[in-house]
C-alpha positions in Angstrom: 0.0 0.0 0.0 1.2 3.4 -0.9 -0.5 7.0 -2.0 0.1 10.4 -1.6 -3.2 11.6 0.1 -4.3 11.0 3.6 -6.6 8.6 3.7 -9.1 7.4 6.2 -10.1 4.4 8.3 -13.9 3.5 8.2 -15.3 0.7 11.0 -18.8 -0.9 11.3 -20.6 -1.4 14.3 -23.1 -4.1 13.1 -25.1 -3.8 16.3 -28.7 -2.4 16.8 -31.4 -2.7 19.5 -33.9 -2.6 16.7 -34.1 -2.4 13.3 -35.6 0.6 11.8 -38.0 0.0 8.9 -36.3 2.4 6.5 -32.7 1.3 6.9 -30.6 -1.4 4.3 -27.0 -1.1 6.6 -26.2 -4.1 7.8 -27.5 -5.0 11.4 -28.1 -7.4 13.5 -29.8 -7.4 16.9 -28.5 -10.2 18.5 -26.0 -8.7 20.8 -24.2 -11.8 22.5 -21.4 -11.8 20.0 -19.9 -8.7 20.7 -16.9 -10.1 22.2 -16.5 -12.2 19.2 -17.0 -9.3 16.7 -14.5 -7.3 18.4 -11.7 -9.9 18.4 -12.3 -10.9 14.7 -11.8 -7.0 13.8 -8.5 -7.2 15.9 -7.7 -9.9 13.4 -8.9 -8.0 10.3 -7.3 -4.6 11.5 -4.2 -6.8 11.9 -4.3 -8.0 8.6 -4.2 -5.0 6.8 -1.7 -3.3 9.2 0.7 -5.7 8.0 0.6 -4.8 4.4 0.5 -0.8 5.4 3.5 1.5 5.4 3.7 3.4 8.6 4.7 6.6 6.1 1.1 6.4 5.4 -0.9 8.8 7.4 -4.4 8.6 8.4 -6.1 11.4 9.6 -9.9 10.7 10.3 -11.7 7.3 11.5 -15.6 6.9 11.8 -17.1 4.6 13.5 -20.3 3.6 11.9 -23.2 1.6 11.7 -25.4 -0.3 13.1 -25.3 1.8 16.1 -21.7 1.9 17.7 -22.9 3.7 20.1 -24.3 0.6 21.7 -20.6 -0.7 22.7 -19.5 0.3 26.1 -16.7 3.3 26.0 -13.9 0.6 27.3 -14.3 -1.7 23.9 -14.5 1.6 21.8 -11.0 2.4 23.8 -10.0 -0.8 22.8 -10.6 -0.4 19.3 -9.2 2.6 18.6 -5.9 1.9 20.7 -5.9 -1.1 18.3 -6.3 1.1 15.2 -3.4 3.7 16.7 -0.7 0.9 17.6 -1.7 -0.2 13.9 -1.4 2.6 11.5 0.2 5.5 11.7 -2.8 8.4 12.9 -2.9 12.2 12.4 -2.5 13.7 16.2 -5.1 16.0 14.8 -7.2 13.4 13.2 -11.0 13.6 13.4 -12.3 10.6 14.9 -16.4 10.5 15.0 -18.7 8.1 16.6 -22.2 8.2 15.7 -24.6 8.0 18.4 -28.3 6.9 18.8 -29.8 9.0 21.4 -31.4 6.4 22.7 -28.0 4.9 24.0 -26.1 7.4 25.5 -26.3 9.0 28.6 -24.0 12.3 30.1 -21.5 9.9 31.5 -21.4 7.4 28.5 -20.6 10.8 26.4 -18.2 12.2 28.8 -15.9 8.4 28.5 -16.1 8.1 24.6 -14.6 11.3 24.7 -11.9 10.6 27.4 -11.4 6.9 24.6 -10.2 9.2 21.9 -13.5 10.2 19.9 -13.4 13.8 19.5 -16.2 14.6 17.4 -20.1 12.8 17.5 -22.7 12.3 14.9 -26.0 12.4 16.1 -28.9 10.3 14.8 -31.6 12.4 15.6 -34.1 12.3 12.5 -37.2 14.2 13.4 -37.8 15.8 16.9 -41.2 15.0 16.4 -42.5 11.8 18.4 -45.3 11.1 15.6 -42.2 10.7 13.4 -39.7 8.9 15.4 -42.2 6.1 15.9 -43.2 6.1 12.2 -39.1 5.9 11.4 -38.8 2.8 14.4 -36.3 4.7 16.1 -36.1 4.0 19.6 -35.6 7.1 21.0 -37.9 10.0 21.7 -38.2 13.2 21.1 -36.5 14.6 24.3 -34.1 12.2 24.4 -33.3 13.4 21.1 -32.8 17.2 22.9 -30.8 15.6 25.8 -28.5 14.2 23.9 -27.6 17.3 22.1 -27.4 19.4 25.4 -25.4 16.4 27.4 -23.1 16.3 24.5 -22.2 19.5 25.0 -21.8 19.1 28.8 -19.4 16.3 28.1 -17.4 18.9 26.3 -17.6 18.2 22.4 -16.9 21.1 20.0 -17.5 19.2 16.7 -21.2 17.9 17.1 -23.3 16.8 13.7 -26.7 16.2 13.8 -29.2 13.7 11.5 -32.2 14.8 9.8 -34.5 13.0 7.2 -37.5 14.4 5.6 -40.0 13.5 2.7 -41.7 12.0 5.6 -44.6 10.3 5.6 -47.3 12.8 6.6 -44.7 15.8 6.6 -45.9 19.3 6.0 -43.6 21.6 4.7 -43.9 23.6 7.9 -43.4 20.3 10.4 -39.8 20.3 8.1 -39.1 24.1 8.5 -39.7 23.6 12.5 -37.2 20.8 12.5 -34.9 22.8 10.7 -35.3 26.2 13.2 -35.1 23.7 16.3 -31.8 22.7 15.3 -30.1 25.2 14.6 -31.2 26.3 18.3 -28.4 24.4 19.5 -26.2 25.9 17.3 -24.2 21.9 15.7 -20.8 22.7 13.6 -22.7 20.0 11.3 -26.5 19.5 10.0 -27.2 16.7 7.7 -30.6 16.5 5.9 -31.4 13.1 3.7 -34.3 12.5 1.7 -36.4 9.5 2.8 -35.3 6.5 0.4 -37.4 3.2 0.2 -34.7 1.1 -0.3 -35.5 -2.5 -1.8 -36.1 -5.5 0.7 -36.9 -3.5 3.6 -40.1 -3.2 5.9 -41.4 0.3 4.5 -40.6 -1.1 0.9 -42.9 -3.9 1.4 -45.0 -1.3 2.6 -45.1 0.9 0.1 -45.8 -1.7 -2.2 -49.2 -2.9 -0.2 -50.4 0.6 0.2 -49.6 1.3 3.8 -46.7 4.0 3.6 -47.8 6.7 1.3 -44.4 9.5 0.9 -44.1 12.7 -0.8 -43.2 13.0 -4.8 -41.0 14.5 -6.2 -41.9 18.0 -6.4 -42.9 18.0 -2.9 -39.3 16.5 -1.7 -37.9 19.6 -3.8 -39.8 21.7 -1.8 -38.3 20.1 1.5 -34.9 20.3 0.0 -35.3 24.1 -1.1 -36.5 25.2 2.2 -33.1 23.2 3.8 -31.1 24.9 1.7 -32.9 28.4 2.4 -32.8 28.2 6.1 -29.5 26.4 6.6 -27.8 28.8 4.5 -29.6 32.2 5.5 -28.3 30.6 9.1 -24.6 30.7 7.9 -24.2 27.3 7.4 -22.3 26.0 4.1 -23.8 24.0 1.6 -20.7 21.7 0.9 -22.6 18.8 -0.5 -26.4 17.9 -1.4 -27.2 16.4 1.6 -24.7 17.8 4.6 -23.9 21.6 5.8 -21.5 23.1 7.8 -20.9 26.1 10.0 -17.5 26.8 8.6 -15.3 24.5 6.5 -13.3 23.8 9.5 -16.5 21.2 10.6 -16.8 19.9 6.9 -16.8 15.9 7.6 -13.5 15.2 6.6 -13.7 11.4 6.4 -17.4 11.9 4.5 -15.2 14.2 2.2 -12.9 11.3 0.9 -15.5 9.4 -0.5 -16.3 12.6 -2.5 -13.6 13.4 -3.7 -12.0 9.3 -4.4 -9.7 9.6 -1.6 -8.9 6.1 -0.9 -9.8 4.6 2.6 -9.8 1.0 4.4 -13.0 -0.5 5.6 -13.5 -2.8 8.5 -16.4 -5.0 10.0 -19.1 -7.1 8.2 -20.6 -5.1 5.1 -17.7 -2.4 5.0 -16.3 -1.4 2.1 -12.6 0.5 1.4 -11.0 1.7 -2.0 -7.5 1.9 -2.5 -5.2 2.0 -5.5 -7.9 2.0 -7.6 -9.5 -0.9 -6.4 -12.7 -1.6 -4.3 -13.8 -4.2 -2.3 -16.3 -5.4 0.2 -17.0 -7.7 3.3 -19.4 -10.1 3.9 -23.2 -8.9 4.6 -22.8 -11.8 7.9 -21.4 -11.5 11.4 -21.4 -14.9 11.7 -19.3 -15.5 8.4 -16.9 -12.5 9.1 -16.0 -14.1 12.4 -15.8 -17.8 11.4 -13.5 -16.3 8.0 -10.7 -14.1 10.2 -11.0 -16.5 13.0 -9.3 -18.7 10.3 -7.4 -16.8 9.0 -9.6 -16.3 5.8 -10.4 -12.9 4.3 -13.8 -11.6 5.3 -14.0 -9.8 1.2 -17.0 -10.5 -0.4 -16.1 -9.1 -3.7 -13.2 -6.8 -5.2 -12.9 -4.8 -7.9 -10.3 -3.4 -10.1 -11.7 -0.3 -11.4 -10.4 0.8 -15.1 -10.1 4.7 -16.3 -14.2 4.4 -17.3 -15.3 3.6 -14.0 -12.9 6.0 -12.3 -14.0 8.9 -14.4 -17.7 8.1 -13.7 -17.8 7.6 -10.3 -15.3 10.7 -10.3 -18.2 13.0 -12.2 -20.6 11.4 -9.7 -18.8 11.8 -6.9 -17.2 15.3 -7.1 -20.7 16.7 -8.4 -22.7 16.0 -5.3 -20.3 18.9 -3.7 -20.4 22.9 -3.6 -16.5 22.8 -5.4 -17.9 20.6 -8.5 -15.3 19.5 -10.6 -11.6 20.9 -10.3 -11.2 20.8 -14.5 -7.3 21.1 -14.1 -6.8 18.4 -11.5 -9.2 16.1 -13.8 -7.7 16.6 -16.6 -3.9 15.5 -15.2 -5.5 12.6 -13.8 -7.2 10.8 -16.4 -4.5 12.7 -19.0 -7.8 13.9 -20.9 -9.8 17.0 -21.4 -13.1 17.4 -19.3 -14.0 20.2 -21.6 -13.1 18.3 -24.9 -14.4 15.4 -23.7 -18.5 16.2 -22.3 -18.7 19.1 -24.1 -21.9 18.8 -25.2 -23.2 17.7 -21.9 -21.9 20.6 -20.7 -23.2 23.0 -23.1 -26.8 21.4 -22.5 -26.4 21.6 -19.0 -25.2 25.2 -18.9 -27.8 26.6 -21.5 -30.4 25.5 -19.2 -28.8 26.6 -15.9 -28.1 22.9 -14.3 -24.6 23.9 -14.1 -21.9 26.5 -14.4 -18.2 26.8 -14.8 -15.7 29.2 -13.2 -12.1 29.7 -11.8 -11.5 26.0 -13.4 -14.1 24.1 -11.9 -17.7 22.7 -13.5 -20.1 22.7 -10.6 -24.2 22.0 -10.3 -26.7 25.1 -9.9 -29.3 24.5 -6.6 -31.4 23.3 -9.8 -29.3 21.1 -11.0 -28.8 19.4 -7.5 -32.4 19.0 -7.7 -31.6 16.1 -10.3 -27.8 15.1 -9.5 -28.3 11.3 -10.4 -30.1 12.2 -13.7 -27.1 14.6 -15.0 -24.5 11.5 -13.5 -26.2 9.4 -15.8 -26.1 12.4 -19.0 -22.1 11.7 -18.6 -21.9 7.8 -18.6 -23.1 8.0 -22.2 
């Protein structure tokens, strides 16, 4: 292994309390295996430490899910002084855990910070009750607020919170409350997803009986105009379609990699990494991710080698979901072709009709060409 960016460690937590009917990450809720998880991602961790070069620096690690926030602050400790005798770790690296707030309490908070994690993501959702119980989370509304207020008892400066709309039921005003509620408390971070019924899960199978009834299109444009209206007449940064920031100092940096094909090194059932232009995946199975690295056996359930095609689309796809577009120069020099030269008619059509715009050596999308991100993605992979 060898590159010249800094790339990031991801880690996933396949633990939940409950499964939430909207949610395809890998889960499971049978808790009794923790110990056993923990000691086959020593063994994984290990694995790839050997291959690494200690010149490599990493400077952010998130610890995802799942909900992580379900281990106790002594095996996160663990981990992470596993992941820092391993690889060689920024001192000023950003290292976030997310957190259900139905799982952590002031002191909980107060010793994942003292075990290294220095900034927290906060799956909050709605801070409506009606709407937490529709989503299955199992946390309530004021637990929601607690945790927001504890975390900032427990001394955490870098605090994002979790937001989904095209709810459901939703008014356009019930979204505009959520969104003036929190920026109340004032997070370096607000992220703000569109509901997606993703295949095989329990609100798919109930969409397709009739019994969950969402918003269409235009009315999810409408929730994602008013986001960007409030957020940003707040001072908050609209860095990428779906996240905002107070300054780009509280950016997500390890979110940012994926963005911007940064490679990074994924551990834990279902997680995936990228590196040297190759991608690969673990197992969707706790059980088969411990038997594999208890044996020594990789826990990959598929890798790719991805050629200059691939890297330029997912490039485009990437890079366009973000407020800095495409850098034309930097593209160019790394696929040794001309962006301009080679979309240009795409990019004619797209500027014409005010999807997208190009200055100081960048091609980036208009707010109305975020609107319909995947559909322009697609527009380039012809």
């Amino acid at each position: 292994m060898g590159n010249t960016f800094r790339p990031g460690l991801y880690l996933h937590i396949p633990f939940c309390q409950s499964k939430c009917g909207y949610c395809d990450f890998y889960s499971v809720t049978d808790l009794s295996l923790r110990t056993d998880f923990i000691n086959a991602l020593k063994n994984e961790i290990a694995i790839y430490a050997d291959k690494a070069s200690k010149e490599i620096v990493f400077d952010t690690i998130y610890i995802g899910g799942g909900t992580p926030s379900l281990l106790t602050p002594g095996e996160t400790a663990e981990i992470l002084n596993i992941i820092t005798r391993s690889f060689t770790i920024d001192p000023g690296a950003e290292i976030t855990l997310e957190i259900n707030p139905g799982t952590a309490d002031l002191d909980k908070l107060r010793d994942f910070r003292s075990a290294g994690i220095n900034r927290l993501s906060l799956g909050i959702q709605s801070f409506s009750n009606t709407y937490l119980q529709l989503l299955q989370r199992i946390h309530t509304a004021e637990q929601a607020r607690e945790v927001i207020i504890n975390s900032r008892k427990a001394g955490y400066l870098n605090l994002g919170l979790d937001f989904i709309y095209g709810l459901p039921g939703q008014s356009r005003q019930d979204w505009q409350q959520t969104l003036r509620s929190a920026i109340e408390y004032q997070p370096e971070h607000i992220s703000a997803y569109s509901l997606i019924i993703e295949p095989d899960t329990p609100f798919y199978w109930k969409k397709q009986n009739g019994e969950l009834r969402i918003p269409g299109d235009d009315r999810v444009a409408d929730y994602f105009k008013d986001t960007r209206e409030i957020l940003c007449a707040a001072q908050y940064n609209h860095y990428e379609i779906s996240n905002y920031s107070r300054s780009d100092d509280f950016k997500s940096r390890h979110n940012s990699k994926y963005w911007d094909h940064t490679p990074y090194l994924g551990f834990g059932p279902s997680a995936h990494s990228f590196w040297q232009n190759c991608r690969w995946g673990n197992q969707r199975s706790l059980i088969r991710y411990i038997r594999n690295l208890n044996a020594n056996l990789p826990a990959t359930a598929f890798r790719e080698e991805l050629d200059d095609s691939q890297l330029i689309t997912e490039h485009i796809m990437l890079a366009l979901r973000t407020d800095q577009g495409i850098c034309i120069s930097k593209f160019n020099a790394r696929y040794n072709l001309s962006f301009l030269d080679q979309f240009h008619s795409t990019i004619i059509r797209l500027t014409a009709s005010d999807y997208g715009r190009i200055a100081e050596d960048r091609f980036y999308l208009t707010e109305k060409g975020m609107l319909v991100c995947d559909e322009i993605t697609l527009a380039f992979s012809k």
